[in-house]
C-alpha positions as CSV (number, residue, x, y, z in Angstrom):
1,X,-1.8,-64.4,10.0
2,X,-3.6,-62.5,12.5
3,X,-4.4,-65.9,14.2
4,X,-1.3,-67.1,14.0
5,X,0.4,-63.4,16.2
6,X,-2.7,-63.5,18.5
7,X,-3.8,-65.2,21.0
8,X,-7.0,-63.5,22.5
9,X,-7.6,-63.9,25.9
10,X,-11.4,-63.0,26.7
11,X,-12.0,-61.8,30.8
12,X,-14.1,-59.4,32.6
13,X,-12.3,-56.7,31.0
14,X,-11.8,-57.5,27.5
15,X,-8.4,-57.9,27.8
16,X,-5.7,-59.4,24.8
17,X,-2.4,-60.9,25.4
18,X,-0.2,-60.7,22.7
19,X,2.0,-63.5,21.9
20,X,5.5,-63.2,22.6
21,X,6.9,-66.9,21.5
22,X,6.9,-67.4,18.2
23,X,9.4,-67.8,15.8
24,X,8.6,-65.0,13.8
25,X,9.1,-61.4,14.5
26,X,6.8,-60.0,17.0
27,X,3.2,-58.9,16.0
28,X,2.5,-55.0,15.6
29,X,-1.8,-54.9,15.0
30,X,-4.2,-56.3,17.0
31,X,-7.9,-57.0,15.6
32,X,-10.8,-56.3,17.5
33,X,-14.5,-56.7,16.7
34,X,-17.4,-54.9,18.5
35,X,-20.8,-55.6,17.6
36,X,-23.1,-53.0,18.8
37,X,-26.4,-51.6,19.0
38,X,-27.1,-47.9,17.7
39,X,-26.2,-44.6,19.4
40,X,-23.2,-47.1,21.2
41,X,-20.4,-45.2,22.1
42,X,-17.3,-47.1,23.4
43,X,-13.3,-46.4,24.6
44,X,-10.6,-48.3,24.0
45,X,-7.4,-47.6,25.8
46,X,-3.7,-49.0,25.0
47,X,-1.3,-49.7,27.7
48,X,1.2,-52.0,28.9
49,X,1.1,-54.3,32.0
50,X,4.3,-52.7,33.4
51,X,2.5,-49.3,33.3
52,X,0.5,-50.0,36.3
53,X,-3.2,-49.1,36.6
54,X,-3.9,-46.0,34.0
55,X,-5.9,-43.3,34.3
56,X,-9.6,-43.3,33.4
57,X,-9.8,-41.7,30.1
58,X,-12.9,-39.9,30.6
59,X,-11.3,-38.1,33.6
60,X,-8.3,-37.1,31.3
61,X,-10.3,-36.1,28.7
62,X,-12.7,-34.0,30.5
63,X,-9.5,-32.3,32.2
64,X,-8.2,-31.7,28.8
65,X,-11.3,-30.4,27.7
66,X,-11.6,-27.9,30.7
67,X,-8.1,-26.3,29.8
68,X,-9.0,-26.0,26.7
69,X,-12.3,-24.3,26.7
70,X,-10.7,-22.2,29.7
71,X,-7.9,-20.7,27.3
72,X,-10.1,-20.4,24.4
73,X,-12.6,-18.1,26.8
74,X,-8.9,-15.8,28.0
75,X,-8.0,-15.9,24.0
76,X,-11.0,-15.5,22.7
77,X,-13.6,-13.6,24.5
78,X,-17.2,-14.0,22.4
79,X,-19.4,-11.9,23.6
80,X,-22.6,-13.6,26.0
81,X,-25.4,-12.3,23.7
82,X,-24.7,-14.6,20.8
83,X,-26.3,-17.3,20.6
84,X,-24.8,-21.0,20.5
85,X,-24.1,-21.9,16.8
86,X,-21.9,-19.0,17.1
87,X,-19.7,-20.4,20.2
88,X,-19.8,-23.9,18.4
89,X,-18.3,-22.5,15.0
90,X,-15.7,-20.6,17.3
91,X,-14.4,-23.8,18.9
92,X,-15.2,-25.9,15.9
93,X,-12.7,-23.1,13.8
94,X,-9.7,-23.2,16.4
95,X,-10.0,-27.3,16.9
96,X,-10.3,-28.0,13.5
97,X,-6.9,-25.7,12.9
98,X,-5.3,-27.2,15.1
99,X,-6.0,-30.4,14.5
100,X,-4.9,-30.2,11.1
101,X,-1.1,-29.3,12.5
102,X,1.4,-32.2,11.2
103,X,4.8,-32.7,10.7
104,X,6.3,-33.5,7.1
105,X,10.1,-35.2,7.1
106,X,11.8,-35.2,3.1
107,X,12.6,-33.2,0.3
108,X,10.2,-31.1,-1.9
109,X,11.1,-31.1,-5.9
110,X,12.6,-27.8,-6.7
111,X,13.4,-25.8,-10.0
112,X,16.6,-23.2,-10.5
113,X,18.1,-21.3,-13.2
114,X,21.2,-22.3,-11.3
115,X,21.0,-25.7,-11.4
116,X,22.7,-28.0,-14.4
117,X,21.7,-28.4,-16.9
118,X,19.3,-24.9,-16.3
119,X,15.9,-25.2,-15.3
120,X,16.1,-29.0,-14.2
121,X,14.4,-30.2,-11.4
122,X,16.3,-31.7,-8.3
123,X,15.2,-32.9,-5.0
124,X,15.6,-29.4,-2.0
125,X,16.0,-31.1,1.3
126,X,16.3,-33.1,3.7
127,X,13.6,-30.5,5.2
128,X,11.5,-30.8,8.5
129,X,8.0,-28.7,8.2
130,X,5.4,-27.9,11.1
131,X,2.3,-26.5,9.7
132,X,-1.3,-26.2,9.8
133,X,-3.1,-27.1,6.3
134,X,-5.9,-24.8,4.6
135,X,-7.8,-28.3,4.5
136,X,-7.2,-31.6,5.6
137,X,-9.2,-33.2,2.6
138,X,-8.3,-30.2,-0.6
139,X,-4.9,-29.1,0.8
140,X,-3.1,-31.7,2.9
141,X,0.5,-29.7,2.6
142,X,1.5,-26.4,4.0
143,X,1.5,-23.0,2.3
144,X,4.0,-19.6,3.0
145,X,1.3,-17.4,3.3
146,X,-2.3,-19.2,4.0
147,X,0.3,-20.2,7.4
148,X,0.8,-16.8,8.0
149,X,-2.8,-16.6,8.2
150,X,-3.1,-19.6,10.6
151,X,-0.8,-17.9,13.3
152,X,-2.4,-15.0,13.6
153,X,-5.5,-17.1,15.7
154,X,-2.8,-19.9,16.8
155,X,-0.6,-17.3,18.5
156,X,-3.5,-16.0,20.2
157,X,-4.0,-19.4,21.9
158,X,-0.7,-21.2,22.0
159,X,2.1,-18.6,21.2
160,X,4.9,-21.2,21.7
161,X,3.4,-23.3,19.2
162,X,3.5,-20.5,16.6
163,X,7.0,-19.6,17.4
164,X,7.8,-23.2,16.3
165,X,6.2,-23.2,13.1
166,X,6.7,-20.2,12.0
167,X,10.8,-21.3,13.1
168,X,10.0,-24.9,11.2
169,X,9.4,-22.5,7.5
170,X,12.7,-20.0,8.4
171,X,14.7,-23.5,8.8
172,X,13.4,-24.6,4.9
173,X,15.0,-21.0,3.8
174,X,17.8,-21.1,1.3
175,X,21.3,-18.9,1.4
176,X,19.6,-16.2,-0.6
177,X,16.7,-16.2,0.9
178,X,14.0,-18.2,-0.9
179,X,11.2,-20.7,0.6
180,X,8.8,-22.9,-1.3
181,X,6.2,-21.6,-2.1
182,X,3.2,-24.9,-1.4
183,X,5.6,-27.3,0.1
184,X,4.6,-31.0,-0.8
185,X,7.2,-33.0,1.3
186,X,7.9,-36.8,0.6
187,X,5.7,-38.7,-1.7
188,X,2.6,-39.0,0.2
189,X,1.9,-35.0,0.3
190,X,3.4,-35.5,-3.5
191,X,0.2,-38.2,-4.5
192,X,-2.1,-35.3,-3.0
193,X,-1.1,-32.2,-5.5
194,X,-1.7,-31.7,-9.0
195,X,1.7,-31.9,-11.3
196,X,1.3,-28.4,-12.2
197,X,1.9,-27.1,-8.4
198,X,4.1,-29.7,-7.7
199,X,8.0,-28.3,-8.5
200,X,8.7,-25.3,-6.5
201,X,10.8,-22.2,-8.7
202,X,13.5,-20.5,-6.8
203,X,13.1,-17.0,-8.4
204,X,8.3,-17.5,-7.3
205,X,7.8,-15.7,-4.5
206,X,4.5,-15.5,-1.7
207,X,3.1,-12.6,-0.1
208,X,5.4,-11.6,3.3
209,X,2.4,-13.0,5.6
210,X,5.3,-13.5,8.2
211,X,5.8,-10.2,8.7
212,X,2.3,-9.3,9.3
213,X,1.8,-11.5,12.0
214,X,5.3,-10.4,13.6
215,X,3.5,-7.0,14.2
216,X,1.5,-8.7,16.4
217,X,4.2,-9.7,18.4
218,X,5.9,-6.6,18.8
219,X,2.4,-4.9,19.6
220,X,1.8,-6.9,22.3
221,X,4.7,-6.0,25.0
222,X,3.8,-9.0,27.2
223,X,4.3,-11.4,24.1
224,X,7.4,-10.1,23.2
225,X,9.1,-10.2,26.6
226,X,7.9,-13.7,26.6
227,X,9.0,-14.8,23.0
228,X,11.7,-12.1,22.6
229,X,14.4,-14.5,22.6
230,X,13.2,-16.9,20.1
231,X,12.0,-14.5,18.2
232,X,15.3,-13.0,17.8
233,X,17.1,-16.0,16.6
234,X,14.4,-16.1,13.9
235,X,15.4,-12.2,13.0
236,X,18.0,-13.1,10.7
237,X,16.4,-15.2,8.1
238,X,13.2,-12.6,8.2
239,X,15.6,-10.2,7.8
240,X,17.4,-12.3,4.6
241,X,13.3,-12.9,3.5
242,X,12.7,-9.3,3.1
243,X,16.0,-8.8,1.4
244,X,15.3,-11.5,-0.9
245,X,12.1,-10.3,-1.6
246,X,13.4,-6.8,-2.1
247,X,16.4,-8.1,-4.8
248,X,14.1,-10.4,-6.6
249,X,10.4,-8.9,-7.3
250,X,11.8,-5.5,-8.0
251,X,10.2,-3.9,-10.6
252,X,11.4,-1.4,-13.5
253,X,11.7,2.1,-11.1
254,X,12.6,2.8,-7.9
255,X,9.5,1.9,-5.5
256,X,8.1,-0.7,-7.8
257,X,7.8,-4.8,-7.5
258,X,6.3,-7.6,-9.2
259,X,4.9,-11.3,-8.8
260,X,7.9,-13.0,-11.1
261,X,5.7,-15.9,-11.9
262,X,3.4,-14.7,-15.0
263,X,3.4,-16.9,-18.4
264,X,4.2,-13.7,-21.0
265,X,4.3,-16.4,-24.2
266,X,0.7,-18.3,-23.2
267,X,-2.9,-17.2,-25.3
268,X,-4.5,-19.9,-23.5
269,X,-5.6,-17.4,-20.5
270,X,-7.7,-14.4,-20.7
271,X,-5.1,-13.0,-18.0
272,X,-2.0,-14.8,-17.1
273,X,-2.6,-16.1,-13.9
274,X,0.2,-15.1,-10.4
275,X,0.1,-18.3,-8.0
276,X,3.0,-16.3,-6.4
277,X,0.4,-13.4,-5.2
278,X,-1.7,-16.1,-3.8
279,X,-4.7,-14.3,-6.0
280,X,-4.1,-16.9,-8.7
281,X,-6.4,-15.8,-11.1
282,X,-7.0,-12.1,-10.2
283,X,-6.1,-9.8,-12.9
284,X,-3.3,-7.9,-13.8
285,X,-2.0,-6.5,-16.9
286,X,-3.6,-8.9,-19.8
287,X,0.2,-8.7,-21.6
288,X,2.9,-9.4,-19.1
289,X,6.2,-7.8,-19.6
290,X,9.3,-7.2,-17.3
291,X,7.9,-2.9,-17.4
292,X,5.0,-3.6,-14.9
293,X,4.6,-3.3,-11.6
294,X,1.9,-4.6,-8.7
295,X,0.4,-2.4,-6.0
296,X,-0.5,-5.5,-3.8
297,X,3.2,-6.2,-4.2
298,X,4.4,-2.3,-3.2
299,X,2.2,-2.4,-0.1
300,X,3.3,-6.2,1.2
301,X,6.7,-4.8,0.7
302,X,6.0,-1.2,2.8
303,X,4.7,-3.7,5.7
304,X,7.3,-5.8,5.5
305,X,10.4,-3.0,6.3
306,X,8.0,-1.1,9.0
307,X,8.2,-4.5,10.9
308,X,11.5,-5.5,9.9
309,X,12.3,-1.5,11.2
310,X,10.8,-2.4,14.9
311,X,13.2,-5.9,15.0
312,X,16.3,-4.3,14.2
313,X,15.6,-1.8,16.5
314,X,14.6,-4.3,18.9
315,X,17.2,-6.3,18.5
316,X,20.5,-4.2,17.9
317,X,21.3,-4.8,14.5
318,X,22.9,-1.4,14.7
319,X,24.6,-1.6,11.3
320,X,21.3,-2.5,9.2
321,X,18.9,0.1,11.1
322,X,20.0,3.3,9.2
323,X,19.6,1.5,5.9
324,X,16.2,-0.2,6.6
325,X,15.1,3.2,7.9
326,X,16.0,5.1,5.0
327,X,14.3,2.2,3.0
328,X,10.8,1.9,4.8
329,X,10.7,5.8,4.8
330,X,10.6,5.9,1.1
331,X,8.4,2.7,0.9
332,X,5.7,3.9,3.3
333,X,6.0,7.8,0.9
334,X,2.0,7.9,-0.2
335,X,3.3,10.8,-2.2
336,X,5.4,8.0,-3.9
337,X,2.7,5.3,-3.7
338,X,0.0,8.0,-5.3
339,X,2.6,8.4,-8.2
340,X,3.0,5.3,-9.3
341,X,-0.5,3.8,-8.8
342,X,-3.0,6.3,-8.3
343,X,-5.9,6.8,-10.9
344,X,-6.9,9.8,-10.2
345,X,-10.0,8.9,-13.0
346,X,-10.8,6.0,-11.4
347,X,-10.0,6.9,-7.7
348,X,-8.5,3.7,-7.2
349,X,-4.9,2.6,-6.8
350,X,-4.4,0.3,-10.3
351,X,-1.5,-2.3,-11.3
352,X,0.7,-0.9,-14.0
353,X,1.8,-2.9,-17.2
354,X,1.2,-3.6,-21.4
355,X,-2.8,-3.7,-21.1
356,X,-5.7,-4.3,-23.3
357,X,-9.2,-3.3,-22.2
358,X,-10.8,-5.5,-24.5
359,X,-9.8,-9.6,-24.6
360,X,-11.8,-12.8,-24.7
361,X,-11.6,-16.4,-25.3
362,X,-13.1,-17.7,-28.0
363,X,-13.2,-21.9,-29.2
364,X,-11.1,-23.0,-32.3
365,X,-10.3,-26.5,-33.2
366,X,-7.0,-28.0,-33.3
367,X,-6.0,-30.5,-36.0
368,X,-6.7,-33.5,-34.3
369,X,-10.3,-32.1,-33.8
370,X,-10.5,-31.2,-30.3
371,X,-12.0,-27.7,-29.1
372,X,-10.0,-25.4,-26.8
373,X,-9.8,-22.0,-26.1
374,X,-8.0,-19.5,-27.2
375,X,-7.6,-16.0,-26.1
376,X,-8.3,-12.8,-28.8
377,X,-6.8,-9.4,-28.1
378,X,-10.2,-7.3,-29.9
379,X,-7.8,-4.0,-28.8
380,X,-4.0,-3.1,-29.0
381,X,-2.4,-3.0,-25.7
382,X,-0.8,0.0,-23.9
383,X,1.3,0.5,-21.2
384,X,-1.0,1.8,-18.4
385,X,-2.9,1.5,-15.4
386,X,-5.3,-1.7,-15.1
387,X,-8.8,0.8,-14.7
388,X,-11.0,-2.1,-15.8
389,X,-10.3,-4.1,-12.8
390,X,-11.0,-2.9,-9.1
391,X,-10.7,-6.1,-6.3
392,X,-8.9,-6.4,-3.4
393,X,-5.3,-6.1,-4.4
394,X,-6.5,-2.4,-5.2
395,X,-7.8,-2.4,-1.3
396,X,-4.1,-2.4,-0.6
397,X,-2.8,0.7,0.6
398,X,-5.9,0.4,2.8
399,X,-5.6,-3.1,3.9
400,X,-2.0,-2.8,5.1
401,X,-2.6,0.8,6.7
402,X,-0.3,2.6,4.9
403,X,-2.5,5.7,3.9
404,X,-2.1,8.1,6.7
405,X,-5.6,8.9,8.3
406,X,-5.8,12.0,6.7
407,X,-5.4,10.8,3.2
408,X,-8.2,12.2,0.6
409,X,-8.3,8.6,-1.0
410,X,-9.5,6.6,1.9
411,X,-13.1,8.1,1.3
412,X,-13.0,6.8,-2.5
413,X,-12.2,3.6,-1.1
414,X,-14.6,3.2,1.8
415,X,-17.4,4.6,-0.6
416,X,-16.1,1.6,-3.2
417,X,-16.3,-0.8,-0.3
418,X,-19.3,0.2,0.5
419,X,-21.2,0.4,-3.0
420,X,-23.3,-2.9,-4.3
421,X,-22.2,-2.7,-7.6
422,X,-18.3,-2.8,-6.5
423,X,-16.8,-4.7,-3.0
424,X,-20.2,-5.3,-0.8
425,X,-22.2,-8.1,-0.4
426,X,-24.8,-8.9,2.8
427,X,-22.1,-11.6,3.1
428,X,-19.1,-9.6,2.8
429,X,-16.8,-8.0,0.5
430,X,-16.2,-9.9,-3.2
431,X,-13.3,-10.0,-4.6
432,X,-13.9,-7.8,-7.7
433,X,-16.1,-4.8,-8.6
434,X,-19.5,-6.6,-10.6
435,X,-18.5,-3.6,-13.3
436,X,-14.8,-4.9,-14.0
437,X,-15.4,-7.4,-17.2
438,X,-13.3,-9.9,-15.5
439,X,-16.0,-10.4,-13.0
440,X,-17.0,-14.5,-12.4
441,X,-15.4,-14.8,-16.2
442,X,-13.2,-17.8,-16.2
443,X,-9.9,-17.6,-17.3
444,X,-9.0,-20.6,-19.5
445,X,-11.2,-23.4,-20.6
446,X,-10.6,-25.8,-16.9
447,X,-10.5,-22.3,-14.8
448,X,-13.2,-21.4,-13.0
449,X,-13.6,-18.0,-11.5
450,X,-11.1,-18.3,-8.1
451,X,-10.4,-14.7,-7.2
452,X,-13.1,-13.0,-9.4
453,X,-16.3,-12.6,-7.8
454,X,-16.9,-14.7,-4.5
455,X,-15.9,-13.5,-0.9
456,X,-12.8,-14.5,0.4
457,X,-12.4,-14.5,4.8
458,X,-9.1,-13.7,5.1
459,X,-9.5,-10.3,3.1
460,X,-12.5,-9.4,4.6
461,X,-10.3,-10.1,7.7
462,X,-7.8,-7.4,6.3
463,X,-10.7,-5.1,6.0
464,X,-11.8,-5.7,9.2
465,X,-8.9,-4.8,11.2
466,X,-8.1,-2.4,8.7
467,X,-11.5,-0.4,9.2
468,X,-11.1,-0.9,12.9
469,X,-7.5,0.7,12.6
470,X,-9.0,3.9,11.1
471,X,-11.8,4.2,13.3
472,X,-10.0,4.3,16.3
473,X,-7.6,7.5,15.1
474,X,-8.4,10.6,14.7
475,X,-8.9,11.3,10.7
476,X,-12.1,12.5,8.6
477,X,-12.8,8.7,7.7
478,X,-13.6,8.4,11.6
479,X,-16.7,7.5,12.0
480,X,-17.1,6.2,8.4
481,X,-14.5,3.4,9.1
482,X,-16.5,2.7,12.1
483,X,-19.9,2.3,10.3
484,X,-18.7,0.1,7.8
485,X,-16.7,-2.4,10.5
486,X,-19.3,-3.0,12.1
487,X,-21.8,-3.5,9.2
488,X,-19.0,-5.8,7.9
489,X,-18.5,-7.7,11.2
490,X,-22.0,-8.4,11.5
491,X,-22.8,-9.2,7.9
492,X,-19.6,-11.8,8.0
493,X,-20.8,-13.3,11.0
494,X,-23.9,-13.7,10.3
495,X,-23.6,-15.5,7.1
496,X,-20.7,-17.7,7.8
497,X,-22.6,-19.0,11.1
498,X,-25.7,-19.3,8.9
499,X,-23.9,-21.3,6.7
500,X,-22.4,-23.3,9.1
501,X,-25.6,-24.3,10.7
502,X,-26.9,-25.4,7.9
503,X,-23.9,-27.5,6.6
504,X,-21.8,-28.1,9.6
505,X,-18.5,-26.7,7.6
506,X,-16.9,-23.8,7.2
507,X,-15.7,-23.1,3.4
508,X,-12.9,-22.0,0.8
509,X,-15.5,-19.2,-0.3
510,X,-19.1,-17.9,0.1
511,X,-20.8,-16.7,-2.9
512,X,-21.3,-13.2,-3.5
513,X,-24.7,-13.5,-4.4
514,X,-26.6,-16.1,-2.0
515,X,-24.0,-16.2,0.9
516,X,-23.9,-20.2,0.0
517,X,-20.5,-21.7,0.8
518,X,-18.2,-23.1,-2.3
519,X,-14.8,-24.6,-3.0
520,X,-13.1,-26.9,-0.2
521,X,-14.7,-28.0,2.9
522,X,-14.4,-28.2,5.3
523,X,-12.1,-25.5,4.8
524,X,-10.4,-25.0,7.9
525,X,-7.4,-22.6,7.4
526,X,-8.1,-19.1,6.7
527,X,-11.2,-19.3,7.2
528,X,-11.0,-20.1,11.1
529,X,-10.2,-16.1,11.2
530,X,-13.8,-15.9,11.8
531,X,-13.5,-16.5,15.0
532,X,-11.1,-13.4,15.5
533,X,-13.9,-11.5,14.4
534,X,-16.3,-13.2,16.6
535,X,-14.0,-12.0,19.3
536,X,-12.7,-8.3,18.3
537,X,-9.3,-9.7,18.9
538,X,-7.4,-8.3,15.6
């Protein structure tokens, strides 16, 4: 066939004509075979003969390459004094990110109470995504929050370009106010997702990441003169988001939310698992019931209406700005936070729900012979706070800056964070205390430990900026804060360039105990936030 399209016309310049007479339709591949030595390197460029003479590709590219390494130096400044693996994994992290940007045209599958007969599933769409992915080869689809993550190095470089994605997820927003959560759009992205993540719910939420990467906006005065407009037509779909949130994790008192997601009738986990925190695994109260509530939740939530307070104000929406006032005030009470998830025995802030200390799973064999697991419950569950499990959803309050510098619980926390038996690691903080039972236990018979040991970047990055926050106001935590961000930094650093080096990836997760990189690579979405590290800029 290829003979019959193609007539090859060998010059000087390697030149093909393609053949324009034939009956059939007109060819669309050319074939082209290069035998060549080792170490060969070779260009080929496409262009037609109308087009004139081109331009030499190696001149383009270099020019190309110039303005990029020029606004990678404004956006991120890495100091002189590290050495070069360090400026390679910075340019590797941003070029990897954003090459792993596409564009997804179709319609997601989609679940809804709503729907007829309840509960089936039906094609949401026609939708239009932009995104980044967390990996090109493990997650080829965009996610709500892991892109939230993205943006916060993306905007740093190309702030148009996160204007537009961030604008691309708004557009995928229902009435109400609900997105998908992983968004698999058309059956290509469907053949690269497992059936069990596959059909989005419309009452599953995913942690307001929007709204933290807004406050960089509205920080940076410059930015927001620049971006103000857009930004403002994006104000009233992050204004539905938050309300949507608000009206459909609430929780059972005033100040409380939940993850909506948990499997309350399952004893095939050892602790229900919440995709919709994006913790998956982490655990919560080991009996889920409509009574508890989530401090990661409360704290996303407290963020969320601070921000969405600065872009009414910003904006005008006159009407809306007592009653998000009122609302953040309360959110953003510690007095209120403290109440509902304080322990004042464990000096940690603690989930609250229908807990047993004691569960485990042990093998039984089903009729037709086969061995699974099968959760026990060894003690009766009570409604309290989870005290057997400190990680970093109990980081919080911290994380998202909400304790006032003066609080008398950051010290408990920065001594936690600080203590080898609990959050730190020569490679960072893990993700749970080594003391909590759940720790690097797996949670059904096919789940592995995700969320319950190994160290995670994009927390770490919360800790990070969050320990910088407190060290630059004045507060008895002071100089505390600053000792442990830049232990933290330089531990991070260290190991994930280490790693790096000897790989040539960067990964899902590093493990607690050897620094050694695990899960996806080359994991190139959250994980990139190294390079905000690298160059102080959070």
């Amino acid at each position: 066939m290829v003979k019959e399209k193609l007539h090859k016309q060998l010059d000087g310049n390697f030149a093909f004509d393609i053949v324009q007479n034939l009956d059939e339709n007109n060819p669309n591949i050319i074939a082209l075979q290069i035998s060549a030595k080792e170490d060969t390197a070779f260009e080929v460029l496409f262009h037609s003969v109308n087009d004139g003479t081109p331009p030499s590709f190696t001149d383009v590219f270099r020019e190309k390459e110039e303005a990029f390494r020029s606004n990678f130096s404004r956006a991120f400044p890495i100091a002189k004094n590290y050495s070069a693996i360090y400026h390679k994994m910075g340019h590797a992290a941003l070029s990897n990110l954003l090459g792993g940007i596409g564009v997804w045209h179709g319609s997601c599958k989609m679940r809804s109470h709503l729907f007829s007969p309840p509960d089936s599933v039906k094609p949401y769409g026609p939708l239009s995504l932009m995104s980044a992915v967390p990996s090109r080869t493990g997650f080829p689809r965009g996610f709500i929050w892991d892109e939230g993550f993205h943006n916060m190095l993306i905007h740093k470089f190309d702030p148009l370009l996160t204007v537009q994605i961030i604008g691309s997820y708004l557009d995928m927003m229902n009435i109400d106010g609900w997105m998908p959560r992983e968004i698999a759009i058309g059956s290509e992205a469907e053949a690269r997702i497992p059936g069990t993540f596959l059909v989005q719910e419309d009452w599953v939420a995913n942690p307001p990441m929007f709204f933290y990467l807004m406050r960089d906006f509205i920080s940076d005065k410059e930015l927001f003169r620049r971006y103000g407009p857009e930004l403002k037509r994006m104000y009233p779909r992050m204004k539905q988001l938050y309300l949507w949130l608000r009206n459909s994790q609430g929780g059972p008192k005033p100040g409380t939310f939940r993850w909506h997601d948990r499997n309350a009738t399952t004893n095939m986990e050892l602790n229900p698992c919440s995709l919709a925190s994006g913790f998956d695994d982490f655990p919560r109260a080991t009996h889920p019931t409509e009574k508890e509530y989530h401090v990661d939740l409360r704290c996303w939530m407290a963020m969320s209406s601070s921000v969405l307070v600065d872009l009414a104000r910003q904006f005008g929406d006159e009407e809306f700005l007592p009653a998000i006032e009122r609302e953040s005030e309360t959110l953003n009470d510690v007095e209120s936070l403290d109440k509902l998830h304080w322990s004042e025995d464990k000096q940690q802030y603690c989930d609250y729900g229908l807990h047993s200390d004691s569960v485990k799973l042990v093998p039984e064999t089903t009729p037709e012979g086969d061995t699974i697991l099968v959760r026990k419950v060894l003690k009766e569950p009570q409604y309290k706070f989870v005290e057997n499990v400190n990680g970093y959803s109990n980081l919080f309050p911290l994380f998202m800056r909400i304790l006032p510098a003066n609080s008398p619980h950051i010290g408990p926390l920065l001594k936690q964070m600080r203590d080898p038996e609990q959050f730190w690691t020569d490679f960072g903080l893990r993700s749970i205390s080594t003391l909590s039972p759940y720790y690097f236990t797996w949670n059904s018979k096919s789940g592995s430990p995700y969320w319950r040991g190994p160290v995670w970047i994009n927390m770490n990055y919360f800790a990070i900026a969050a320990l910088k926050h407190y060290s630059l106001i004045d507060g008895p935590f002071k100089e505390e804060a600053g000792r442990l961000h830049f232990e933290l930094r330089d531990n991070l650093l260290k190991n994930v360039a280490m790693q790096y080096e000897k790989t040539g990836f960067l990964w899902e997760t590093y493990n607690d105990k050897n620094g050694q990189g695990e899960g996806n690579h080359p994991f190139t979405g959250w994980t990139t936030l190294i390079l905000k590290i690298l160059s102080n800029t959070y």
